[in-house]
mmCIF file as Biopython writes it, N, C-alpha, C and O atoms, coordinates in Angstrom:
data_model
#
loop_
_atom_site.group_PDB
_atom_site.id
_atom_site.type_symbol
_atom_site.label_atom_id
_atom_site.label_alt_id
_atom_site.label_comp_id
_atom_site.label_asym_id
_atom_site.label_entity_id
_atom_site.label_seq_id
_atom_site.pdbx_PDB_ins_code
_atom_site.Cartn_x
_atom_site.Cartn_y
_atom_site.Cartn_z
_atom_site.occupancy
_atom_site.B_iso_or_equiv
_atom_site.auth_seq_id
_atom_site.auth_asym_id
_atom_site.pdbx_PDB_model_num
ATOM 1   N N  . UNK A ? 1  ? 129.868 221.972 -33.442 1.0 0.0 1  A 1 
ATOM 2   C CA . UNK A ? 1  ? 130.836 221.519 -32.485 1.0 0.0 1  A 1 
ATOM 3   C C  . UNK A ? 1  ? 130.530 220.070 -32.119 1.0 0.0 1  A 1 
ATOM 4   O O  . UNK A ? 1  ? 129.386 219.681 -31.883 1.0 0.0 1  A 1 
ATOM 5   N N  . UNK A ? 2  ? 131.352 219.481 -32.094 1.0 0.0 2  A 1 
ATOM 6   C CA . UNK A ? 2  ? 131.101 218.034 -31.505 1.0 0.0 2  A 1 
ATOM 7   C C  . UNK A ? 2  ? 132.029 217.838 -29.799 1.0 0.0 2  A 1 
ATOM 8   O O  . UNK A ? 2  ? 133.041 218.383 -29.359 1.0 0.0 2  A 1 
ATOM 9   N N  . UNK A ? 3  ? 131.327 217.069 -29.371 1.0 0.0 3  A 1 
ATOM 10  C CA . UNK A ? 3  ? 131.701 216.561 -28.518 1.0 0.0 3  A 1 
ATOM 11  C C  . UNK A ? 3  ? 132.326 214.637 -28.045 1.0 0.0 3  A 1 
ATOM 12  O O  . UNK A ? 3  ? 131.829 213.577 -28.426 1.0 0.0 3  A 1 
ATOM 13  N N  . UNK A ? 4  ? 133.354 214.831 -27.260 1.0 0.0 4  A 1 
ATOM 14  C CA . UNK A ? 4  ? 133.674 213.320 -27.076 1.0 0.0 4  A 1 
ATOM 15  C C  . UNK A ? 4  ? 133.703 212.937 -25.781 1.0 0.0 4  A 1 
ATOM 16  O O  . UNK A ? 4  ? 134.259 213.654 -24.950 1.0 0.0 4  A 1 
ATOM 17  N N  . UNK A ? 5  ? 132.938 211.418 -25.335 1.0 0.0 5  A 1 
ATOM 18  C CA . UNK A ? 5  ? 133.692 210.914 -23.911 1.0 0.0 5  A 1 
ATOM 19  C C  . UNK A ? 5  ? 134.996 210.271 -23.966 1.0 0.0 5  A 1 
ATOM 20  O O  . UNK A ? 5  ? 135.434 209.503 -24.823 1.0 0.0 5  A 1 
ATOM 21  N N  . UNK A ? 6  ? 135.600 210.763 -22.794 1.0 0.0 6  A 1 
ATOM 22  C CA . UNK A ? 6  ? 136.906 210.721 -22.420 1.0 0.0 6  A 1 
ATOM 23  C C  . UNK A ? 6  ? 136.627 209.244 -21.850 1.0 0.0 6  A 1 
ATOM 24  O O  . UNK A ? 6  ? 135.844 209.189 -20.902 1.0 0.0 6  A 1 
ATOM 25  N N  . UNK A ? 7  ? 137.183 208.032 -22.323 1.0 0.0 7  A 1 
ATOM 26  C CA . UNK A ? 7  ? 137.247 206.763 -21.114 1.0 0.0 7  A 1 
ATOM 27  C C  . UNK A ? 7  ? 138.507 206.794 -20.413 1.0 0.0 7  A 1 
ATOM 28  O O  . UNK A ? 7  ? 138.713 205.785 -19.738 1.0 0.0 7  A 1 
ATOM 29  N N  . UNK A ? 8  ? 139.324 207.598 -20.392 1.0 0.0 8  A 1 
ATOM 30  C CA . UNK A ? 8  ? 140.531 207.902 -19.701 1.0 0.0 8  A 1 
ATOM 31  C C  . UNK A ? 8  ? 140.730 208.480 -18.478 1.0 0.0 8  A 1 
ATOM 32  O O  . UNK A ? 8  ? 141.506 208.243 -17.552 1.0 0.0 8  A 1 
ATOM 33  N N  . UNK A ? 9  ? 139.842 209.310 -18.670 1.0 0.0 9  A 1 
ATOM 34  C CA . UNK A ? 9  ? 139.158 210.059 -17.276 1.0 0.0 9  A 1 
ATOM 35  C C  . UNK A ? 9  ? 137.808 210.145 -16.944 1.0 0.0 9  A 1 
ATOM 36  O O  . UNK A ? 9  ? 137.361 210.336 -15.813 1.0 0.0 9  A 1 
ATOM 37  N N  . UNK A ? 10 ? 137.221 210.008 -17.899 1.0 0.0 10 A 1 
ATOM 38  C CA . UNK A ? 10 ? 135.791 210.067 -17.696 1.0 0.0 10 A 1 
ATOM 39  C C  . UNK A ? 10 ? 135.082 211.498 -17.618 1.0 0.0 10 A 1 
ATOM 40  O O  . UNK A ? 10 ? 134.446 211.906 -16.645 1.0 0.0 10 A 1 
ATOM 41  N N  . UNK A ? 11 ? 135.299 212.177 -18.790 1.0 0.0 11 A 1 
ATOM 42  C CA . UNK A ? 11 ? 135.378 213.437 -19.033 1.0 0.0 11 A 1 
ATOM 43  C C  . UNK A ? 11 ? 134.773 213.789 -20.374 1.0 0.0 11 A 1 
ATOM 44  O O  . UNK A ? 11 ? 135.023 213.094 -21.359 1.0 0.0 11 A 1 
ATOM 45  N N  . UNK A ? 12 ? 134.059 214.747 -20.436 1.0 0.0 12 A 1 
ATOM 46  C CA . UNK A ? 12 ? 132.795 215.345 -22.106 1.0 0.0 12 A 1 
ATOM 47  C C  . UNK A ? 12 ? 134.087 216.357 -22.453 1.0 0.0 12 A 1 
ATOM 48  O O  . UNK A ? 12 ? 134.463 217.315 -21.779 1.0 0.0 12 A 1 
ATOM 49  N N  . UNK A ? 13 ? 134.493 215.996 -23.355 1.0 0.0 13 A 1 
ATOM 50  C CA . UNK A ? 13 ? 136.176 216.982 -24.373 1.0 0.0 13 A 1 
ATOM 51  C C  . UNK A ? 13 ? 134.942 217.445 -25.531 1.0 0.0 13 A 1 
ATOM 52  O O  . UNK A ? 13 ? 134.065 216.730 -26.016 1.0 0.0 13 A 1 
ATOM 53  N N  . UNK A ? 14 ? 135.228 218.933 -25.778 1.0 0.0 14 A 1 
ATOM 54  C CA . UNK A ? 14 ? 134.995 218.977 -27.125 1.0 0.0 14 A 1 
ATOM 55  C C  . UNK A ? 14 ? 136.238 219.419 -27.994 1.0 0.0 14 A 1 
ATOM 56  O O  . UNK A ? 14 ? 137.386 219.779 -27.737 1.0 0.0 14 A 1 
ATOM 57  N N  . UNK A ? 15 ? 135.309 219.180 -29.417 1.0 0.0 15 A 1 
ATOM 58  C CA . UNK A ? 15 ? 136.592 219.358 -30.550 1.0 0.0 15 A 1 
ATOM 59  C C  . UNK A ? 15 ? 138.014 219.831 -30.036 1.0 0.0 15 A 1 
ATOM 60  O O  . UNK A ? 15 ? 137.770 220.496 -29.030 1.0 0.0 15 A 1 
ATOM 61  N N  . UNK A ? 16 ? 139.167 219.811 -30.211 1.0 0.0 16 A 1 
ATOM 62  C CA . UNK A ? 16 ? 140.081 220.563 -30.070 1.0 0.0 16 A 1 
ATOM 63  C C  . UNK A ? 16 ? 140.874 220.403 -28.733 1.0 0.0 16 A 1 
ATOM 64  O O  . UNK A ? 16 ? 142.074 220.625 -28.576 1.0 0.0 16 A 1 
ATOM 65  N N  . UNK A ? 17 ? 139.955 219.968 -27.782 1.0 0.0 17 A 1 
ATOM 66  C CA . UNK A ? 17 ? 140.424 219.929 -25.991 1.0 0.0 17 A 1 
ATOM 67  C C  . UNK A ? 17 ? 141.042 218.212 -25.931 1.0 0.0 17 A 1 
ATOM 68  O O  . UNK A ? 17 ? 141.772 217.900 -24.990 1.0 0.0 17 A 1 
ATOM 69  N N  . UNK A ? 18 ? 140.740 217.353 -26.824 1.0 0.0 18 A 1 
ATOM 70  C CA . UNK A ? 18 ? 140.663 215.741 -26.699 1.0 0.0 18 A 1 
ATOM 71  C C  . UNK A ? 18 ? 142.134 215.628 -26.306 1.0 0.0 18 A 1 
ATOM 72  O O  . UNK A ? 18 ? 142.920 216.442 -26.792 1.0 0.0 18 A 1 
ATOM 73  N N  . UNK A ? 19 ? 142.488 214.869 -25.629 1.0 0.0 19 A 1 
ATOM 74  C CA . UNK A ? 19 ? 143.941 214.740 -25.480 1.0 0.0 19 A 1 
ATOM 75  C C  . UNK A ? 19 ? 144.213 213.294 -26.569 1.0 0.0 19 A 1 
ATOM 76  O O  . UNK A ? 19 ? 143.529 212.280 -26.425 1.0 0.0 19 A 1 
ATOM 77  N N  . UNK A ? 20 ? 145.268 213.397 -27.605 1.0 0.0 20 A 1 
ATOM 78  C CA . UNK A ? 20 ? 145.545 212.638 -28.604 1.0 0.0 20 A 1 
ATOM 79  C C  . UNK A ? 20 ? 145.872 211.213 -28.679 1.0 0.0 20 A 1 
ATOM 80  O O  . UNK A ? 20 ? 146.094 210.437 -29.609 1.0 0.0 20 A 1 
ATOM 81  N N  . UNK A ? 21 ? 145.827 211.108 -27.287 1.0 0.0 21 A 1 
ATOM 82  C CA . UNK A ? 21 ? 146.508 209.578 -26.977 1.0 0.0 21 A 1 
ATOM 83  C C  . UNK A ? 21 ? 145.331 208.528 -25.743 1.0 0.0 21 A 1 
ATOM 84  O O  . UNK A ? 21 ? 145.338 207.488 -25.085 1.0 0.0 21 A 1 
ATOM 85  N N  . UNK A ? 22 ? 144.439 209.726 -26.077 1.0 0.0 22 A 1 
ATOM 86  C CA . UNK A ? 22 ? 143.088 209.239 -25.185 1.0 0.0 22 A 1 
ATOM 87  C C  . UNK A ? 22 ? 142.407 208.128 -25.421 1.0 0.0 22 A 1 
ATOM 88  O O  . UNK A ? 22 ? 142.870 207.798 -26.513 1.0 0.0 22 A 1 
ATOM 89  N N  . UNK A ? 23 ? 141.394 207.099 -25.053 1.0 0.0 23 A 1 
ATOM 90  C CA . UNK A ? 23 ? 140.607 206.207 -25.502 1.0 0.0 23 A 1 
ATOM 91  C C  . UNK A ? 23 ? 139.058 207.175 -25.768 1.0 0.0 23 A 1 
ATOM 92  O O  . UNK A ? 23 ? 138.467 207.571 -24.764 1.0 0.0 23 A 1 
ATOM 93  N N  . UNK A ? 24 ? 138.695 207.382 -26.660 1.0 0.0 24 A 1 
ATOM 94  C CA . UNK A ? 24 ? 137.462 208.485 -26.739 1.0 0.0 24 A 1 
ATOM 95  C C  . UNK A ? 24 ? 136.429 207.906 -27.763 1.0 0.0 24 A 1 
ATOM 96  O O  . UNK A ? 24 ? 136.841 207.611 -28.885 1.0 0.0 24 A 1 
ATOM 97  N N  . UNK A ? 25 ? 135.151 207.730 -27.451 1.0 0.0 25 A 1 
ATOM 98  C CA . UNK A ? 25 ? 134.214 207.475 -27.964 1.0 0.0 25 A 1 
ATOM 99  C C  . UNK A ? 25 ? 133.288 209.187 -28.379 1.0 0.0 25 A 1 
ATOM 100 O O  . UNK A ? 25 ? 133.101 210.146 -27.630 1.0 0.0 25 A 1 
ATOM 101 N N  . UNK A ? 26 ? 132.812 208.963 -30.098 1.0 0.0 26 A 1 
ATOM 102 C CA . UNK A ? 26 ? 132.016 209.978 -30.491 1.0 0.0 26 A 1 
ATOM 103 C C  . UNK A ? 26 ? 132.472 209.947 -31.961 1.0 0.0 26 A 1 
ATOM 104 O O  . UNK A ? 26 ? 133.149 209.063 -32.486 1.0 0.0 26 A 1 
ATOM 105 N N  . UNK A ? 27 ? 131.959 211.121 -32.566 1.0 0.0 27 A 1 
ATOM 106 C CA . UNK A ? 27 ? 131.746 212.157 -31.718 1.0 0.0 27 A 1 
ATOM 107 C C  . UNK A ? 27 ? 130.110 211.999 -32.054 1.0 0.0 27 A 1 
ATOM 108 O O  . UNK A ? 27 ? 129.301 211.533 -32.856 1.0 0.0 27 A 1 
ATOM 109 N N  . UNK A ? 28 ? 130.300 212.936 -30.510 1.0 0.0 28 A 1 
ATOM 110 C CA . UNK A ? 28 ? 128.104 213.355 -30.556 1.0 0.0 28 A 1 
ATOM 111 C C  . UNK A ? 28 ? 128.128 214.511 -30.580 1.0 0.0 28 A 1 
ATOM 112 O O  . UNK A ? 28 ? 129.097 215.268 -30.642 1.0 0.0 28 A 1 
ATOM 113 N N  . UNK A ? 29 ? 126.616 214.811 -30.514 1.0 0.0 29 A 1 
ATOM 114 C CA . UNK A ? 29 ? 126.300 216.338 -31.366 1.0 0.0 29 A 1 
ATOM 115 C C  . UNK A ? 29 ? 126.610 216.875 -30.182 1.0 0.0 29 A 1 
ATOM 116 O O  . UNK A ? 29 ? 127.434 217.788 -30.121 1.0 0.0 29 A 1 
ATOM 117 N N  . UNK A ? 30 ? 125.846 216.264 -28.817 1.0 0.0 30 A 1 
ATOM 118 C CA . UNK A ? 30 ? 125.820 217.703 -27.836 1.0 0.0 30 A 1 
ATOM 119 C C  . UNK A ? 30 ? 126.708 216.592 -26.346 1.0 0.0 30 A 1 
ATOM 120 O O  . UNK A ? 30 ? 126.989 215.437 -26.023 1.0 0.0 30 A 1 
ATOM 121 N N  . UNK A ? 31 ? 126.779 217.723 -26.001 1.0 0.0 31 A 1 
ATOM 122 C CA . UNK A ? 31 ? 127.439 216.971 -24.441 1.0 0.0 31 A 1 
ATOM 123 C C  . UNK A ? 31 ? 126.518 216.230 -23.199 1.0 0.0 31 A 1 
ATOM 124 O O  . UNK A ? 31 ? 126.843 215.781 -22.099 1.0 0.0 31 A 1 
ATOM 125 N N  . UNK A ? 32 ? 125.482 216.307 -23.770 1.0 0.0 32 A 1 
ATOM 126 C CA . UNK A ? 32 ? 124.638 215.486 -22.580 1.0 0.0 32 A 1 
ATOM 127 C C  . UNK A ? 32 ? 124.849 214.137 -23.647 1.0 0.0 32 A 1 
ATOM 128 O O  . UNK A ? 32 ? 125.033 213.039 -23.120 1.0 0.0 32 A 1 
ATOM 129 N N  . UNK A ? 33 ? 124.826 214.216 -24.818 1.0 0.0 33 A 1 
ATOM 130 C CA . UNK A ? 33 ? 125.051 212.648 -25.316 1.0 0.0 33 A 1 
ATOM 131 C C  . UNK A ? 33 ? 126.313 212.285 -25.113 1.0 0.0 33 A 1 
ATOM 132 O O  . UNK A ? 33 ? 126.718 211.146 -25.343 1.0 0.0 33 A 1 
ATOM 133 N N  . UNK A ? 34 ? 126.994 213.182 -24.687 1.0 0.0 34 A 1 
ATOM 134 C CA . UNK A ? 34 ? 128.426 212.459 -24.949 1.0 0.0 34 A 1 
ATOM 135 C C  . UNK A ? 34 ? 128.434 212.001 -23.274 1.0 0.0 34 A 1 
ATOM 136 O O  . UNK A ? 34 ? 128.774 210.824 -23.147 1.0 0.0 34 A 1 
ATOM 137 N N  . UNK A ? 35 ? 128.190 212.554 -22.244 1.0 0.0 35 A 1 
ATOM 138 C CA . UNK A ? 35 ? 127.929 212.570 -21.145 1.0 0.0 35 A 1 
ATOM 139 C C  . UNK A ? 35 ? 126.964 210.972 -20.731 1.0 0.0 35 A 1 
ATOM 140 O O  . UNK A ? 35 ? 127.125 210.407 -19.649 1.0 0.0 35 A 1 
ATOM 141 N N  . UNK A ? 36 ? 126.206 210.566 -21.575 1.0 0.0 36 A 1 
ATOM 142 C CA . UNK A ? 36 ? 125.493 209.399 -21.908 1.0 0.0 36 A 1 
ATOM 143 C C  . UNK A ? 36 ? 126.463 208.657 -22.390 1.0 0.0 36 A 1 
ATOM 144 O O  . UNK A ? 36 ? 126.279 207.563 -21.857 1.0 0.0 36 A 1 
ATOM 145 N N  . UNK A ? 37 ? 127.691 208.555 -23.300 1.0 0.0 37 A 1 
ATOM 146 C CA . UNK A ? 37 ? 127.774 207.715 -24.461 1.0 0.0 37 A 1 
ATOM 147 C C  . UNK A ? 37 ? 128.106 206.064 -23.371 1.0 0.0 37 A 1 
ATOM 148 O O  . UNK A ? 37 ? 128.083 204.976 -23.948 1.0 0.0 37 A 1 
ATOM 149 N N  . UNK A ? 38 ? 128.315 206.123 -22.226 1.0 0.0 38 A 1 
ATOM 150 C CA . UNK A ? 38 ? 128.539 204.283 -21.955 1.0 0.0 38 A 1 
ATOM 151 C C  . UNK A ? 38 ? 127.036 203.792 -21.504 1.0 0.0 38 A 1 
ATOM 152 O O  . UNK A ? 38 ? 126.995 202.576 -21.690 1.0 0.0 38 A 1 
ATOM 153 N N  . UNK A ? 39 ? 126.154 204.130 -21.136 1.0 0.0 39 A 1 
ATOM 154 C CA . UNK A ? 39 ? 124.598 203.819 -21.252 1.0 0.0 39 A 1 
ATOM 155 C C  . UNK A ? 39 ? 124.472 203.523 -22.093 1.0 0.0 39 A 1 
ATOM 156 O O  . UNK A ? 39 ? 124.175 202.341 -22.269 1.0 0.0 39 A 1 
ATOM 157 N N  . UNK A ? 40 ? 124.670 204.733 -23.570 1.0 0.0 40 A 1 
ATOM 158 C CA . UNK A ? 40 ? 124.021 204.370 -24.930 1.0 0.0 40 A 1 
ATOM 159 C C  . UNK A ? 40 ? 124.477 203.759 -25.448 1.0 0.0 40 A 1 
ATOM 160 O O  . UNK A ? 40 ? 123.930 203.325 -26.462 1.0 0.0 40 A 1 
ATOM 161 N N  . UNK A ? 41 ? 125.941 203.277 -25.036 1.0 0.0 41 A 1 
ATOM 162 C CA . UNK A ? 41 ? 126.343 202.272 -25.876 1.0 0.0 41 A 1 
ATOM 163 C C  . UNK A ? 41 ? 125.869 200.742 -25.267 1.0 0.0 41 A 1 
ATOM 164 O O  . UNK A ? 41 ? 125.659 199.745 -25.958 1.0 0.0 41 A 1 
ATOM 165 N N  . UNK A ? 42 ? 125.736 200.861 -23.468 1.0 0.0 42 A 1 
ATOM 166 C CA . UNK A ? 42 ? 125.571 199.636 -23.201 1.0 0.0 42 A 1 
ATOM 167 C C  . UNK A ? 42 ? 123.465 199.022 -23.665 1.0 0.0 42 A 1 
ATOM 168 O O  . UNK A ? 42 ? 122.849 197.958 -23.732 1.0 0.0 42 A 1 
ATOM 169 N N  . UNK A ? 43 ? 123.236 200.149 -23.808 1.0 0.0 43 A 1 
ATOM 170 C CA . UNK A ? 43 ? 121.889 199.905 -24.398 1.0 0.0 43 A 1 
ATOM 171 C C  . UNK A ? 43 ? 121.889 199.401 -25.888 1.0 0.0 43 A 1 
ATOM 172 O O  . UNK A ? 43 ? 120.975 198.729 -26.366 1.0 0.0 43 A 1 
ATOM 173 N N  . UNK A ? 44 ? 122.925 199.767 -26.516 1.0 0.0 44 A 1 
ATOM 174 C CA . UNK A ? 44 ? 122.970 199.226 -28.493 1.0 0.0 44 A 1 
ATOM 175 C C  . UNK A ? 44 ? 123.221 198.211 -27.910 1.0 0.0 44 A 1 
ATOM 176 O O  . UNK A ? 44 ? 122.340 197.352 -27.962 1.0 0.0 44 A 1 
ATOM 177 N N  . UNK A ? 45 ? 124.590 197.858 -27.066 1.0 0.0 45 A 1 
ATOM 178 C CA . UNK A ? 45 ? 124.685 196.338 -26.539 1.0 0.0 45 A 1 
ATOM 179 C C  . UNK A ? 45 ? 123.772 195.346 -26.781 1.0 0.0 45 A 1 
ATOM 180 O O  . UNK A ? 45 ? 123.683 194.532 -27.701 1.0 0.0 45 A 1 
ATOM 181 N N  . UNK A ? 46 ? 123.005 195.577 -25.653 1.0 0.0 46 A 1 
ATOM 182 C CA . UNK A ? 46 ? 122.027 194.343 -25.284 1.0 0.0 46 A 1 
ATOM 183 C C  . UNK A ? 46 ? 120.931 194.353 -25.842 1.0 0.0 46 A 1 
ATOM 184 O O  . UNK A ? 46 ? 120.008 193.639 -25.450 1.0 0.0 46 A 1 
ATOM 185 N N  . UNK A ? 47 ? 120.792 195.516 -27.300 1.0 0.0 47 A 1 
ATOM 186 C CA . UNK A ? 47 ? 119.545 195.164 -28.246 1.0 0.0 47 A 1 
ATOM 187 C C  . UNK A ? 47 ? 120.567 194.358 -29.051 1.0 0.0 47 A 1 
ATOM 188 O O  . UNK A ? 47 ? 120.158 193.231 -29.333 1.0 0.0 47 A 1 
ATOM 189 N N  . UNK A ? 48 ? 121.368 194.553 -29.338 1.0 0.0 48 A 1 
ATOM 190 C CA . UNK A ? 48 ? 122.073 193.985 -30.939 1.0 0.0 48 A 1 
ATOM 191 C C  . UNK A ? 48 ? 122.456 192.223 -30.344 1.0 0.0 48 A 1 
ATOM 192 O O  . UNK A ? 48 ? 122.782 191.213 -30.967 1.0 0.0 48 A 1 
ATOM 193 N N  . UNK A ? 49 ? 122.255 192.457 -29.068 1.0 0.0 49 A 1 
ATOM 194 C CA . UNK A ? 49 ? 122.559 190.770 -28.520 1.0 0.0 49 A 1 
ATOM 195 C C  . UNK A ? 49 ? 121.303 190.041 -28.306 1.0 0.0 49 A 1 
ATOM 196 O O  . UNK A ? 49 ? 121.185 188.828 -28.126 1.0 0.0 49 A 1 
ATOM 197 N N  . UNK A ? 50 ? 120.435 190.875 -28.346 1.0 0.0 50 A 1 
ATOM 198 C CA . UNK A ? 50 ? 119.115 190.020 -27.967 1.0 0.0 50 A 1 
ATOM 199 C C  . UNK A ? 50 ? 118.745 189.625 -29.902 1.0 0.0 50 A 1 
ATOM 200 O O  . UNK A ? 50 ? 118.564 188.482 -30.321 1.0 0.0 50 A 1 
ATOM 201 N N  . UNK A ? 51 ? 118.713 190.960 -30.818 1.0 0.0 51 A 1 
ATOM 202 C CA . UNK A ? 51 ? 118.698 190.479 -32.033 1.0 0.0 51 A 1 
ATOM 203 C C  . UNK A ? 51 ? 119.358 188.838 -32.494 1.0 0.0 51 A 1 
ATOM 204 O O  . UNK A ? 51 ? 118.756 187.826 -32.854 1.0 0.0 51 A 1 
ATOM 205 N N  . UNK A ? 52 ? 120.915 189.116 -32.292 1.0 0.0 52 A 1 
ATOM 206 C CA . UNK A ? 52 ? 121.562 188.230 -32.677 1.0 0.0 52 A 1 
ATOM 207 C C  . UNK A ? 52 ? 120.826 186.572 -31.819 1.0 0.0 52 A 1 
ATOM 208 O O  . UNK A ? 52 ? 120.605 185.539 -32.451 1.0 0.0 52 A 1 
ATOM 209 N N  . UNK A ? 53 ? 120.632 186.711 -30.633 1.0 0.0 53 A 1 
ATOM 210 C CA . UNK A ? 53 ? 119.828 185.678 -30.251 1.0 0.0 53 A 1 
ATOM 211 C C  . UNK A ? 53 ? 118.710 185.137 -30.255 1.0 0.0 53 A 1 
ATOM 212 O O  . UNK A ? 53 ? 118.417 184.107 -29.648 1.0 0.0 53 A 1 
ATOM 213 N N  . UNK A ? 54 ? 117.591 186.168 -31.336 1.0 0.0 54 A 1 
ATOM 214 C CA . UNK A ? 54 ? 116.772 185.868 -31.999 1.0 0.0 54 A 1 
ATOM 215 C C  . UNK A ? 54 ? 117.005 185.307 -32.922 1.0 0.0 54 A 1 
ATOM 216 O O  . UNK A ? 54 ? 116.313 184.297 -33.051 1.0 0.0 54 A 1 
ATOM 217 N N  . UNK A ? 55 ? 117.745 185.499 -33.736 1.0 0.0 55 A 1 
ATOM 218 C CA . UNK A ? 55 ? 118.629 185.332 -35.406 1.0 0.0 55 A 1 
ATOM 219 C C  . UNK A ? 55 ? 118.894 183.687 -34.876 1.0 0.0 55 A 1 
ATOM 220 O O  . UNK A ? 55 ? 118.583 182.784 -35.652 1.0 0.0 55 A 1 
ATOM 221 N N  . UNK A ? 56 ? 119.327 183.442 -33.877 1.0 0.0 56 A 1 
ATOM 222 C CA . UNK A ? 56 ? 120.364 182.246 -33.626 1.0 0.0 56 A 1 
ATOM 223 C C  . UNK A ? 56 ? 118.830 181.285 -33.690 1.0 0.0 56 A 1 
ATOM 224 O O  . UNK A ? 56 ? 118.525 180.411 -34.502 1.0 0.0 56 A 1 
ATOM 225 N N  . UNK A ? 57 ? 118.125 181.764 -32.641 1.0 0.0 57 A 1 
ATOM 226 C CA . UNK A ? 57 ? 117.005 180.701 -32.985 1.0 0.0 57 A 1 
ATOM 227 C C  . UNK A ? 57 ? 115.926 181.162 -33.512 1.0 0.0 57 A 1 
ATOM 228 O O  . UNK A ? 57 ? 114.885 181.491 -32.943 1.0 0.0 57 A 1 
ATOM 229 N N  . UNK A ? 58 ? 116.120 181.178 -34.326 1.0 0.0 58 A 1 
ATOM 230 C CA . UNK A ? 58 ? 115.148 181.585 -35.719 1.0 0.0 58 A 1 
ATOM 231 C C  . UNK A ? 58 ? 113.705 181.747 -35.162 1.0 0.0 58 A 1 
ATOM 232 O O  . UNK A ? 58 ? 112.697 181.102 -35.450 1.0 0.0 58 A 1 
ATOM 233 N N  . UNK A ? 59 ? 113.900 182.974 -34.122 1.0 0.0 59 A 1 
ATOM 234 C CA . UNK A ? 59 ? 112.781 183.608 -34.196 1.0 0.0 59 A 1 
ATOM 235 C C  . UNK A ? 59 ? 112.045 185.583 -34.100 1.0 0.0 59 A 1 
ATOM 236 O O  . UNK A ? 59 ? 111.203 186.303 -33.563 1.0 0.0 59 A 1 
ATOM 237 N N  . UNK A ? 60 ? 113.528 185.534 -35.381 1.0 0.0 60 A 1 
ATOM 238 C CA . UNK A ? 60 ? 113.344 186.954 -35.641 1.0 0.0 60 A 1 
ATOM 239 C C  . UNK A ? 60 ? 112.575 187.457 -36.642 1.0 0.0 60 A 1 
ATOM 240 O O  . UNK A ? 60 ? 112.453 186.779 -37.662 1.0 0.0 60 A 1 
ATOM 241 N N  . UNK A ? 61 ? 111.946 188.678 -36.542 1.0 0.0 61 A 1 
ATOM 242 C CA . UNK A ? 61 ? 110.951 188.611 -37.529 1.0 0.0 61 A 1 
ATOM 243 C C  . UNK A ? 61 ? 111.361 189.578 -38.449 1.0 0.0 61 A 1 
ATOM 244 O O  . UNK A ? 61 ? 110.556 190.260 -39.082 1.0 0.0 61 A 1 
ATOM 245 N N  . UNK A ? 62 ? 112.820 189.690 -38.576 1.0 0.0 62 A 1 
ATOM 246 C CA . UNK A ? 62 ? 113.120 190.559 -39.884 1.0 0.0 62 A 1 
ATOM 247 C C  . UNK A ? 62 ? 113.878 189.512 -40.603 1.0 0.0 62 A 1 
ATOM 248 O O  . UNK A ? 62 ? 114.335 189.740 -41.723 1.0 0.0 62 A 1 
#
C-alpha cells in the first residue's frame, strides 16, 4: 500500500482515497513518511543547496 500527502488539505490519502485533482506528493511506503513528506522534503532542500554551493565554490569533495 502506498501512501500520499495531501498539500490541499494537509492530509496522509492512501492508494485509492487521493482525490484526482489534488496537489500530492509520494508515494511513500508508510504514513508516518507521508505524514513527514514537507520536513523531508524541506531537509533534501537545504542539503542539495548547500551541495550546489559547495560545487559553486569549488569546495566540494565529490
Amino acid at each position: 500500500m502506498a501512501y500520499w500527502y495531501n498539500l490541499t488539505n494537509g492530509q496522509v490519502q492512501k492508494d485509492g482515497e487521493t482525490d484526482p485533482k489534488a496537489d500530492l506528493m509520494g508515494p511513500y511506503d508508510t504514513e508516518d513518511a507521508a505524514r513527514n513528506a514537507l520536513a523531508t522534503a524541506k531537509q533534501k532542500t537545504e542539503a542539495w543547496d548547500a551541495e550546489d554551493r559547495e560545487w559553486n565554490e569549488g569546495t566540494s569533495s565529490t
